[in-house]
Backbone as a chain_set.jsonl record, in Angstrom:
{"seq": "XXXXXXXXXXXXXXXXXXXXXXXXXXXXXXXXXXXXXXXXXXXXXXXXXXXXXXXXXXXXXXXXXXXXXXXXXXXXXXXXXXXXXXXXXXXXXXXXXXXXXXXXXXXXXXXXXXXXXXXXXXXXXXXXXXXXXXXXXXXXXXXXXXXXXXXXXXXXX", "coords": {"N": [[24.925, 26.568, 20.86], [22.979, 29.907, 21.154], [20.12, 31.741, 20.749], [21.298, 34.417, 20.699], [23.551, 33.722, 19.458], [22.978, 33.263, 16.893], [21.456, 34.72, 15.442], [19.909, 34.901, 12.905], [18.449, 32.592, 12.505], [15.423, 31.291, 12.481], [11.361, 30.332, 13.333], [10.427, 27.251, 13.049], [8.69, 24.502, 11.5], [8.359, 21.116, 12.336], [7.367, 18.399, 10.889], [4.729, 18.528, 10.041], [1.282, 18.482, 8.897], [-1.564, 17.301, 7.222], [-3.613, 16.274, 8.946], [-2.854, 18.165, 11.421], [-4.338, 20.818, 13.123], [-5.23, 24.166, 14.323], [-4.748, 24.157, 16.844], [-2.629, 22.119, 17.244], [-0.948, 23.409, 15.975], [-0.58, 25.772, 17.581], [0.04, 24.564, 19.903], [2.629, 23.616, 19.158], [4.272, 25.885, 18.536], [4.463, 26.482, 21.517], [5.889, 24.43, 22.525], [8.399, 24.899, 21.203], [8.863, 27.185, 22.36], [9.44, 26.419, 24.721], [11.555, 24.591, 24.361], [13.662, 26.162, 23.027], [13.875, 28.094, 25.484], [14.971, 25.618, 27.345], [17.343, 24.648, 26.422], [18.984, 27.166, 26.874], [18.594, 27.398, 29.577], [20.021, 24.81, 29.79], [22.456, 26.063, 28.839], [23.098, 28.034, 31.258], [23.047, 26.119, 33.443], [25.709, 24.591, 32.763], [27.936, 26.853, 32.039], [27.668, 28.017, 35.168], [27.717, 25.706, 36.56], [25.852, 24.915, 38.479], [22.759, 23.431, 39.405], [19.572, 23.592, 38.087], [16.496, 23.017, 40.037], [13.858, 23.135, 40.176], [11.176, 25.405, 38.486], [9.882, 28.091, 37.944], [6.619, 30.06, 36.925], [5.575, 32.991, 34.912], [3.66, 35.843, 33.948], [1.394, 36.02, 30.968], [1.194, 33.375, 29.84], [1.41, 31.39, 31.75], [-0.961, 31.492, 32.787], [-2.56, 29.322, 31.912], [-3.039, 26.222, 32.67], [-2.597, 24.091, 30.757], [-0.136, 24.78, 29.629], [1.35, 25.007, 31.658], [2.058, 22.642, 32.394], [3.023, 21.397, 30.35], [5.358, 22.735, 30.402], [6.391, 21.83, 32.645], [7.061, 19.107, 31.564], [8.095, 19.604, 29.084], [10.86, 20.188, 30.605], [11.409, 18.537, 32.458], [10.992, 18.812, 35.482], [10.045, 20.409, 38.467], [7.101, 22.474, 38.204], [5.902, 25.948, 39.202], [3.592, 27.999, 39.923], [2.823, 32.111, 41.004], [0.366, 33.697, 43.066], [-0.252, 35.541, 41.012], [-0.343, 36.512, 37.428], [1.189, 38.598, 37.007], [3.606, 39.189, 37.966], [5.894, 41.187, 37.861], [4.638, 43.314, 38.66], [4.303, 42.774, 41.392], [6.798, 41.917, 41.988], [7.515, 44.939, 41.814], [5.896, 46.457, 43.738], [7.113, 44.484, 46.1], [9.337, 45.721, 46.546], [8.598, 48.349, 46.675], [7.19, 48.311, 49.089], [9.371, 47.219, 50.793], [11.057, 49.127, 50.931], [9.596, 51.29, 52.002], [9.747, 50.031, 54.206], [7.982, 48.634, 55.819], [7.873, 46.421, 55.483], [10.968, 44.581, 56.815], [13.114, 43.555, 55.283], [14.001, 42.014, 51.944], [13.314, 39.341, 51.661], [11.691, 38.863, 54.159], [9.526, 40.588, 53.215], [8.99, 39.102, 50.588], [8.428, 36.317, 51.464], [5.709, 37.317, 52.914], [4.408, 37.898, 50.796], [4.396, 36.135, 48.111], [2.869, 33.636, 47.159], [2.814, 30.541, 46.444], [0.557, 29.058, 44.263], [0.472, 27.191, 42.428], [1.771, 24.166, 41.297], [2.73, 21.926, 39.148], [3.836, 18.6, 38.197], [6.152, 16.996, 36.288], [5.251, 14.75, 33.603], [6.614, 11.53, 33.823], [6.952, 9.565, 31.615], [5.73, 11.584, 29.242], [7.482, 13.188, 29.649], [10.37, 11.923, 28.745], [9.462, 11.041, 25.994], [9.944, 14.409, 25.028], [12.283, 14.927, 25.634], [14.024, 12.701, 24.044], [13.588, 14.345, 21.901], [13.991, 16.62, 21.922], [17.053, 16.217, 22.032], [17.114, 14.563, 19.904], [16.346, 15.56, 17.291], [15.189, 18.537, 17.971], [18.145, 19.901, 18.863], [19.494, 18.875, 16.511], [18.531, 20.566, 14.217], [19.216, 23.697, 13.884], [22.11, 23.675, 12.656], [21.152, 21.86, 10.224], [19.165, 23.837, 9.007], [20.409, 26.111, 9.329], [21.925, 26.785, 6.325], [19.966, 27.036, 4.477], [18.597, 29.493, 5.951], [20.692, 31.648, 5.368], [20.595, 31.589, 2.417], [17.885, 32.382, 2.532], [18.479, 34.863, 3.332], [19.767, 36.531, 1.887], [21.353, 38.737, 0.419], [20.222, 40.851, -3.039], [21.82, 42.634, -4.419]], "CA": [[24.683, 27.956, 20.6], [21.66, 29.974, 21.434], [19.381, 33.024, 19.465], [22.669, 35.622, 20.875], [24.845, 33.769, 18.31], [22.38, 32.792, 15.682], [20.515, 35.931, 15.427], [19.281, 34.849, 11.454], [17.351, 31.854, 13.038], [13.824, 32.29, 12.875], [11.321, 28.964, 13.977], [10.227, 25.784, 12.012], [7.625, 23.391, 12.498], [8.99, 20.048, 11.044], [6.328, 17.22, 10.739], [3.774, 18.916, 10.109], [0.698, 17.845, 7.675], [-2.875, 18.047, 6.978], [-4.324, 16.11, 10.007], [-2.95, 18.848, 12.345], [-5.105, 21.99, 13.398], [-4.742, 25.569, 14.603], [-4.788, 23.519, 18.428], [-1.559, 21.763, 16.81], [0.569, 24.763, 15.847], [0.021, 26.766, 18.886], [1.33, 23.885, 20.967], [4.301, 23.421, 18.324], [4.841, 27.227, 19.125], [4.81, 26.465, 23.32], [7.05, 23.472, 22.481], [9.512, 25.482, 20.346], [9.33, 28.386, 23.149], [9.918, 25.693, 26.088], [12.671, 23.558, 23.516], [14.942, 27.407, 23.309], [14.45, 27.908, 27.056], [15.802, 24.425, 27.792], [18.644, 25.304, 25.694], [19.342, 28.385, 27.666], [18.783, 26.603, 31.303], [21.215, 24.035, 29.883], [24.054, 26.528, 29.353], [23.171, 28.639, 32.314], [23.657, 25.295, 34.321], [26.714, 24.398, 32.177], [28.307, 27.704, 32.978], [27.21, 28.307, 36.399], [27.989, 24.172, 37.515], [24.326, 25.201, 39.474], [21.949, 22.238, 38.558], [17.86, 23.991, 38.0], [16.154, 22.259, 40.298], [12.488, 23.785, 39.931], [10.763, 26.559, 37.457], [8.53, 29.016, 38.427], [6.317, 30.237, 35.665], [4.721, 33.884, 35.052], [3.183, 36.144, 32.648], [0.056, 35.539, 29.986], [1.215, 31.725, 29.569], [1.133, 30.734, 33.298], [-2.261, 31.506, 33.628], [-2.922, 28.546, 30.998], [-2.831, 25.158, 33.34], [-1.7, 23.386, 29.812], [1.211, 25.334, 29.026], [2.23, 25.095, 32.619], [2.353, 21.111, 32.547], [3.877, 20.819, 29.157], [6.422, 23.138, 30.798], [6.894, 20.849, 33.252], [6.924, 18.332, 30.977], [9.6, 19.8, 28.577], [11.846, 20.633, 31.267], [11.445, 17.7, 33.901], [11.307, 19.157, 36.592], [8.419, 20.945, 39.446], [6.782, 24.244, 37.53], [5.072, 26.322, 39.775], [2.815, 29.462, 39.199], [2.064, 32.089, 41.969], [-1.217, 34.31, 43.431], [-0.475, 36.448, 40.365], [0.657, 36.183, 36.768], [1.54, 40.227, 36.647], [4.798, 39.317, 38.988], [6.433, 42.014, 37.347], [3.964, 44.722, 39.625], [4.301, 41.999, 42.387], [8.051, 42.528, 42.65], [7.957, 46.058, 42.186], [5.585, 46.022, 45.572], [7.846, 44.024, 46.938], [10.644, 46.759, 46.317], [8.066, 49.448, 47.586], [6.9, 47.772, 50.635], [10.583, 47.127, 51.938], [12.02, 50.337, 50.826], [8.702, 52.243, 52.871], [10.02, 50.008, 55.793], [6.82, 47.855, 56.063], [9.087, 45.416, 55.582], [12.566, 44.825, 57.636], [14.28, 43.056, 53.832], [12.988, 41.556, 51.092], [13.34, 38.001, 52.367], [10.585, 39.04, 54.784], [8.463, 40.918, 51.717], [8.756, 37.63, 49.579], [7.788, 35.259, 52.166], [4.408, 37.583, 53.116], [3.713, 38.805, 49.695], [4.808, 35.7, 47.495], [2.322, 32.541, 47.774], [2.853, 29.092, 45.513], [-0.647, 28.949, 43.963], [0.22, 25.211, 41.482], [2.836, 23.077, 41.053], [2.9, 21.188, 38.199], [4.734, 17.582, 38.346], [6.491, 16.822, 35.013], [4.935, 13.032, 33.513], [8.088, 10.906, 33.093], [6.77, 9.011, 29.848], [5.726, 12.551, 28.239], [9.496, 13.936, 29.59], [11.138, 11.065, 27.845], [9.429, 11.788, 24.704], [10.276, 15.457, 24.859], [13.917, 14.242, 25.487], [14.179, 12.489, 22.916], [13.184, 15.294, 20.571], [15.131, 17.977, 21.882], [18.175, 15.826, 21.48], [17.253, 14.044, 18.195], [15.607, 16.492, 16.433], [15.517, 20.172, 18.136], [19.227, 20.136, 19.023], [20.306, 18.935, 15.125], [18.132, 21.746, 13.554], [19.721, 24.649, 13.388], [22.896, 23.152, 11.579], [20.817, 21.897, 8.837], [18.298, 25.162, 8.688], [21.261, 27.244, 8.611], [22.139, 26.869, 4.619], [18.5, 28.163, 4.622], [18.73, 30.681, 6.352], [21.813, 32.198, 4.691], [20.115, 31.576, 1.303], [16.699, 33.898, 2.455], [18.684, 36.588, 3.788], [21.138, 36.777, 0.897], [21.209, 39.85, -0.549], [20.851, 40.495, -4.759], [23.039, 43.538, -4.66]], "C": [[23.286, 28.36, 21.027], [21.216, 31.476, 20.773], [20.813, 33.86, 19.545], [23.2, 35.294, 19.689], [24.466, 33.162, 17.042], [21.115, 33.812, 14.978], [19.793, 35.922, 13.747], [17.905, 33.492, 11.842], [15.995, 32.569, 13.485], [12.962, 30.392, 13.075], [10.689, 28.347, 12.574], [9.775, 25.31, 12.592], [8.196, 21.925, 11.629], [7.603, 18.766, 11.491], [4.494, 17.573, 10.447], [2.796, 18.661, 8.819], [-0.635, 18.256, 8.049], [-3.812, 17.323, 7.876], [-3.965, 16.915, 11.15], [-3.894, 20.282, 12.21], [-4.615, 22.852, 14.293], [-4.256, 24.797, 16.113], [-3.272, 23.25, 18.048], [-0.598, 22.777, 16.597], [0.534, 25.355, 16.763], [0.993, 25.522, 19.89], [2.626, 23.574, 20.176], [4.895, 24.575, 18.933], [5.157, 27.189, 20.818], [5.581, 25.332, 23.441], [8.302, 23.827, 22.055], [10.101, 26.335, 21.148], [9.879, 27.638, 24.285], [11.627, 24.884, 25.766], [13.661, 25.539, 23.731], [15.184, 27.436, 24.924], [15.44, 27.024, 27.9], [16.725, 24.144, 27.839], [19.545, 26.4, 26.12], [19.468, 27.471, 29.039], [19.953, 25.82, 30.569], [22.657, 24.824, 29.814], [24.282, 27.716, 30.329], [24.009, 27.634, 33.482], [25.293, 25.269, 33.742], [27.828, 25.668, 32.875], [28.28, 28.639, 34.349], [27.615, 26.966, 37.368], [26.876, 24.124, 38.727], [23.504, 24.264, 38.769], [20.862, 23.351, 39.031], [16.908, 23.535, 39.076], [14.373, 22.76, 40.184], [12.738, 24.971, 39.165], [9.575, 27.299, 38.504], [8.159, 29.848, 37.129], [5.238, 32.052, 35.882], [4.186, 34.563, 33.287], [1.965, 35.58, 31.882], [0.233, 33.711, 30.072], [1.176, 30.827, 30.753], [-0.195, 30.736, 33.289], [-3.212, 30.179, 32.623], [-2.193, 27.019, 32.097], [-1.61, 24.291, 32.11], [-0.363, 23.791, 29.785], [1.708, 25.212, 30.203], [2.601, 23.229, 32.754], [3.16, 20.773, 31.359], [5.337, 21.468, 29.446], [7.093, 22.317, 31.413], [7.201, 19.627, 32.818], [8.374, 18.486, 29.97], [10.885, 19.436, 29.707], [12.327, 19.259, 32.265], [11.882, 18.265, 35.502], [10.204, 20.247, 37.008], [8.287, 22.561, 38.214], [5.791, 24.7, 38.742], [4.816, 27.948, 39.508], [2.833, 30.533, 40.816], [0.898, 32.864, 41.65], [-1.174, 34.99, 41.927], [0.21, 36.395, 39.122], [1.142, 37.31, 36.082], [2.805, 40.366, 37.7], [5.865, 39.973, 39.043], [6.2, 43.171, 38.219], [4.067, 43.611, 40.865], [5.794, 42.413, 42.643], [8.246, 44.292, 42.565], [6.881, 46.549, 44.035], [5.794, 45.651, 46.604], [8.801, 45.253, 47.761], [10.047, 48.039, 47.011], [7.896, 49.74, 48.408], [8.116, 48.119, 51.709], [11.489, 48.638, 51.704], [10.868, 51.499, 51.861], [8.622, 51.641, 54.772], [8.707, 49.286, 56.508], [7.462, 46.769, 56.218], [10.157, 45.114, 55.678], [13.61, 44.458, 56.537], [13.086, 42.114, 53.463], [12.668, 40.191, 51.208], [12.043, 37.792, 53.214], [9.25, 39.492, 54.073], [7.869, 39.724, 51.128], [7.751, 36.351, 50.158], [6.335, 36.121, 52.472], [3.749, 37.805, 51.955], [3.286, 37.454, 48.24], [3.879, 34.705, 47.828], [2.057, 31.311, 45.972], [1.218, 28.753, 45.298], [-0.904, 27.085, 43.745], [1.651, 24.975, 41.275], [2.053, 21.961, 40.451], [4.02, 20.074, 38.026], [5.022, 17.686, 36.64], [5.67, 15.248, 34.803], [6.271, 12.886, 33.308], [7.841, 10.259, 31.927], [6.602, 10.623, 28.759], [7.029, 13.386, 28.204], [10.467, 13.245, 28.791], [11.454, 10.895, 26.476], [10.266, 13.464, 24.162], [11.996, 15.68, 24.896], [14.453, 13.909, 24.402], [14.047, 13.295, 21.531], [14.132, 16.363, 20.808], [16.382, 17.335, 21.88], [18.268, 15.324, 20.189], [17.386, 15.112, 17.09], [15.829, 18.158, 16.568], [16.801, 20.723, 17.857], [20.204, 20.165, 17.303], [19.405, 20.352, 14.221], [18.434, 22.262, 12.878], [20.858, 24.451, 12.001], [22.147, 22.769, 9.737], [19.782, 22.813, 8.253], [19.23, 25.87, 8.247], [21.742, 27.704, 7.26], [20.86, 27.636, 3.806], [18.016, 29.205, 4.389], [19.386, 31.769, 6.333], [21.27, 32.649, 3.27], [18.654, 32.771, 1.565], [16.472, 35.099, 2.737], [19.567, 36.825, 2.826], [20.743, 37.821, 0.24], [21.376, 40.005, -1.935], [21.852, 41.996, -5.001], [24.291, 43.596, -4.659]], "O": [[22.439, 27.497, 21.261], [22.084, 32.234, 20.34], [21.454, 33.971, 18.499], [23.402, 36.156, 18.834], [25.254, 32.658, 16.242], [20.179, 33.551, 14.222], [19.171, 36.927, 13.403], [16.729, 33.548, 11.483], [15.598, 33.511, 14.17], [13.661, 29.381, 12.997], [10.544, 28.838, 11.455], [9.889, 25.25, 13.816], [8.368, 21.87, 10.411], [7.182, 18.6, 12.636], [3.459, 16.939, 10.651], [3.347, 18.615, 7.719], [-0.945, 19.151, 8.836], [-4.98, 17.665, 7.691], [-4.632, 16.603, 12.137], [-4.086, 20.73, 11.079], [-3.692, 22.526, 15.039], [-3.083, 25.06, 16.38], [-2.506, 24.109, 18.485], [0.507, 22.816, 17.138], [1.648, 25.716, 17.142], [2.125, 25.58, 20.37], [3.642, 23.278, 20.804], [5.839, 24.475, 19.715], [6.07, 27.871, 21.283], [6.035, 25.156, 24.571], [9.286, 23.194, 22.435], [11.312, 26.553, 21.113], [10.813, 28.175, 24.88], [12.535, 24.679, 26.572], [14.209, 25.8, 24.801], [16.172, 27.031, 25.537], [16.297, 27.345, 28.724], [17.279, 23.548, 28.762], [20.712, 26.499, 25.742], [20.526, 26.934, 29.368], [21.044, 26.329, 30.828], [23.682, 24.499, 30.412], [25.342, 28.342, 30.338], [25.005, 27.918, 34.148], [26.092, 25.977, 34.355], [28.416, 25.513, 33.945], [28.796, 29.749, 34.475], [27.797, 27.047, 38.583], [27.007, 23.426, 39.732], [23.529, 24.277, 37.538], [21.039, 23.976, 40.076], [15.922, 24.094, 38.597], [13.924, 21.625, 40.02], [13.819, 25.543, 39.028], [8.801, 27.005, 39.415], [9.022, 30.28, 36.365], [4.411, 32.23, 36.776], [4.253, 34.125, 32.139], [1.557, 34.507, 32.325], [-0.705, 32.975, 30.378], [0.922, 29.625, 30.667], [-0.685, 29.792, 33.909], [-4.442, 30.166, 32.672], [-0.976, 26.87, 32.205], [-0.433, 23.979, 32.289], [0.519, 22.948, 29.949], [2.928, 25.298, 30.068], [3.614, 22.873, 33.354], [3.966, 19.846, 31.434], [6.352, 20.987, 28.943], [8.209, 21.951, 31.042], [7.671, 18.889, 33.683], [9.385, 17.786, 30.027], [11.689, 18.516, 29.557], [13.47, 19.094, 32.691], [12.819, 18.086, 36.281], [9.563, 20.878, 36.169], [9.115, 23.311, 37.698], [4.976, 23.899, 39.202], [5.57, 28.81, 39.056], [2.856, 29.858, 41.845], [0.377, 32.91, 40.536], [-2.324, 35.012, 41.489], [1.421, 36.235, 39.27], [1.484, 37.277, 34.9], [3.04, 41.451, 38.232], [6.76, 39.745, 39.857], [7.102, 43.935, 38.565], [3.404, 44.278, 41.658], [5.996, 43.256, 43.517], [9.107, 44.836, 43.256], [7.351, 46.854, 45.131], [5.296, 45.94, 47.692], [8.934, 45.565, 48.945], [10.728, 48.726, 47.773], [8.11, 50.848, 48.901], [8.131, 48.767, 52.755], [12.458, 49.001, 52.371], [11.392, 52.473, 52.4], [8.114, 52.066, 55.81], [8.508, 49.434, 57.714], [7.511, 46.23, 57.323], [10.77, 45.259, 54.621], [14.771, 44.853, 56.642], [12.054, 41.68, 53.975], [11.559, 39.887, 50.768], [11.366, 36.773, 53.078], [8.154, 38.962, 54.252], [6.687, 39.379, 51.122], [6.823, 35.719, 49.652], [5.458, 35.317, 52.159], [2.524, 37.918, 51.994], [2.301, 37.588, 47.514], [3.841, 34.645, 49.057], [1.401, 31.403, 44.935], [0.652, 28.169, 46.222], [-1.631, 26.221, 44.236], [2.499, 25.85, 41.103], [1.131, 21.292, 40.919], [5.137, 20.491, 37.72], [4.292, 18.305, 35.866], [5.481, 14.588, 35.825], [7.023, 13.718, 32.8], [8.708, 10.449, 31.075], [7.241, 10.753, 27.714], [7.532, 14.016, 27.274], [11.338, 13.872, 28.188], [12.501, 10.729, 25.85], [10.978, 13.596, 23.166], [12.684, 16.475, 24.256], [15.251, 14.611, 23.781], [14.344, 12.916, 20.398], [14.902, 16.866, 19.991], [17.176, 18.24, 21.621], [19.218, 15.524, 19.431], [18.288, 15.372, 16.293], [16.371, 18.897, 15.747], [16.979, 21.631, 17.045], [21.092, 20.935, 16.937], [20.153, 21.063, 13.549], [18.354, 22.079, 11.663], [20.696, 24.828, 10.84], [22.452, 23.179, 8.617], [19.477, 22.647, 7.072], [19.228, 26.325, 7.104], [21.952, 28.9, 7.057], [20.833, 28.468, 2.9], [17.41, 29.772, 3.481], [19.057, 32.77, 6.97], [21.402, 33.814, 2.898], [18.483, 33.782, 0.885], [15.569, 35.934, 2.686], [20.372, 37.662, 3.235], [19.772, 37.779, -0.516], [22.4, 39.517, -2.411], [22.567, 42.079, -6.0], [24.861, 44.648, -4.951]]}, "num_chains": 1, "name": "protein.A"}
């Protein structure tokens, strides 16, 4: 399942104690956000029979080297960033360019406009770990949160 059909799920940090620090929960939070994604790519592939084979990463959290290696790291597999992590006004430029005829299709846009800044290898010992968690641990979760999560939305009326 994924948030669509669990829409009461909200996140959880499980191991957590009094030798971790603020450093510690934000990366729980970019592990938790990379662990749903993963979850999503897996039943995109699943229903699509299209294997992932690279990420490309944008937005506020690309422009953070860490978060782009632990990406790569969750996921196994290449992450790469490009010139810009506002690729939101980058494709609409795209869309401007080739619609003002500067550019013959967007194929031609992409390739002049579009440039692979970093690529980020995944480690295979830190992917193995992260494996192991999103199948041990992430994947059983929900099931036993859910009784939970039933119980703190329960209404007394």
């Amino acid at each position: 399942g994924s948030g669509i059909d669990r829409p009461e799920a909200k996140g959880a940090m499980v191991g957590f104690s009094d030798v971790h620090t603020r450093y510690h929960i934000y990366r729980a939070i970019i592990e938790g956000i990379g662990f749903a994604l993963k979850d999503g790519i897996h039943s995109i592939e699943k229903k699509s029979k299209v294997m992932i084979k690279e990420l490309m990463l944008s937005g506020g959290g690309s422009l953070s080297d860490e978060i782009c290696q632990i990406s790569a790291d969750i996921f196994g597999k290449p992450v790469s960033k490009v010139q810009t992590y506002e690729t939101s006004g980058l494709g609409a430029a795209i869309v401007g360019f080739t619609t003002l005829g500067i550019f013959n299709d967007f194929e031609t846009a992409v390739k002049k406009m579009v440039h692979v800044k970093d690529t980020f290898k995944p480690n295979d010992d830190i992917n193995k770990k992260y494996e192991r968690i999103f199948h041990k641990i992430y994947k059983k979760m929900y099931k036993h949160l859910k009784p939970l999560y039933d119980e703190m939305y329960e209404r007394d009326d």
